[in-house]
C-alpha positions as CSV (number, residue, x, y, z in Angstrom):
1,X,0.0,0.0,0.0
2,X,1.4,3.9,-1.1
3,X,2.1,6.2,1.7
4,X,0.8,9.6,0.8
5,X,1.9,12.8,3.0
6,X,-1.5,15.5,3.4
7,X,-1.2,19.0,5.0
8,X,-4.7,20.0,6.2
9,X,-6.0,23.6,4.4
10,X,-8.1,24.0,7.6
11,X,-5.3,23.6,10.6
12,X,-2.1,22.6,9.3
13,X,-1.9,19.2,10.4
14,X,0.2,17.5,8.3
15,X,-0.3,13.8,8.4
16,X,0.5,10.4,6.7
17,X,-2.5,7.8,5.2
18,X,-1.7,4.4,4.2
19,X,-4.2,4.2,1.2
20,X,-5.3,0.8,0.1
21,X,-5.8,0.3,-3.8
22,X,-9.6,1.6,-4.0
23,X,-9.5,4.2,-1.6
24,X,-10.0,7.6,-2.9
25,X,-8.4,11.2,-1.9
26,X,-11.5,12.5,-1.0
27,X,-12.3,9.9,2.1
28,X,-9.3,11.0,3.5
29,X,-9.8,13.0,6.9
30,X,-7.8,15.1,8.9
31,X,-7.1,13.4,12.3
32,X,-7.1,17.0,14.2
33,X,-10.0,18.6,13.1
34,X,-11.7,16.1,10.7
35,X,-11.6,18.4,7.7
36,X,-11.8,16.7,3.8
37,X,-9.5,20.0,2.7
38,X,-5.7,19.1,2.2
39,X,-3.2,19.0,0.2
40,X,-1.4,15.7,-0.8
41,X,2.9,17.0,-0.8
42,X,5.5,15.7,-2.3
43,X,7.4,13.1,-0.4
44,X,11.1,11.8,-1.3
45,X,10.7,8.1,-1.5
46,X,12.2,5.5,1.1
47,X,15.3,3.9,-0.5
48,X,16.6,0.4,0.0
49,X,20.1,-0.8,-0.4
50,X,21.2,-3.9,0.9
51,X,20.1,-4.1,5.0
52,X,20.1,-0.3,5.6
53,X,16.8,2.2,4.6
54,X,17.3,5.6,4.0
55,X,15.1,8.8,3.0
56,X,16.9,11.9,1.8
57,X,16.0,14.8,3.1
58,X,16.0,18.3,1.3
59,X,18.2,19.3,3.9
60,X,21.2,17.2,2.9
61,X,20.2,17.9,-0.8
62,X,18.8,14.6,-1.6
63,X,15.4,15.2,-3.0
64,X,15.5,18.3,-4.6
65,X,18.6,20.7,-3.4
66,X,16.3,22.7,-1.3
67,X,13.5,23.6,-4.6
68,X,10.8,22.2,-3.2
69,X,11.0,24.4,-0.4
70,X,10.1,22.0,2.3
71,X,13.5,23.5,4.4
């Protein structure tokens, strides 16, 4: 199952849903404040090499030198 990232448009709360294959973007719900207004972001993807998992973070660079503006 995809991991998508949401910020909610009515708090801020951003949060992480575990979305099985037919579930749609709009049954997702804000945990804080139950709103059906977000925003899905842009995530850097988990990477797997050998034993060891690692995300890069805009801070080191590894997604997108800083552009997306997440830092």
């Amino acid at each position: 199952m995809p991991i998508y990232d949401y910020r909610c448009e009515n708090c801020g709360t951003v949060y992480d849903v575990f979305h099985k294959v037919k579930e749609v973007e709009e049954d997702v719900v804000c945990p804080e404040c139950e709103s059906t207004k977000h925003t899905r972001l842009l995530s850097a993807p988990s990477i797997r090499m050998g034993s060891q998992q690692t995300t890069p973070s805009c801070a080191e660079g590894g997604c997108c030198d800083g552009s997306c503006g997440m830092n």
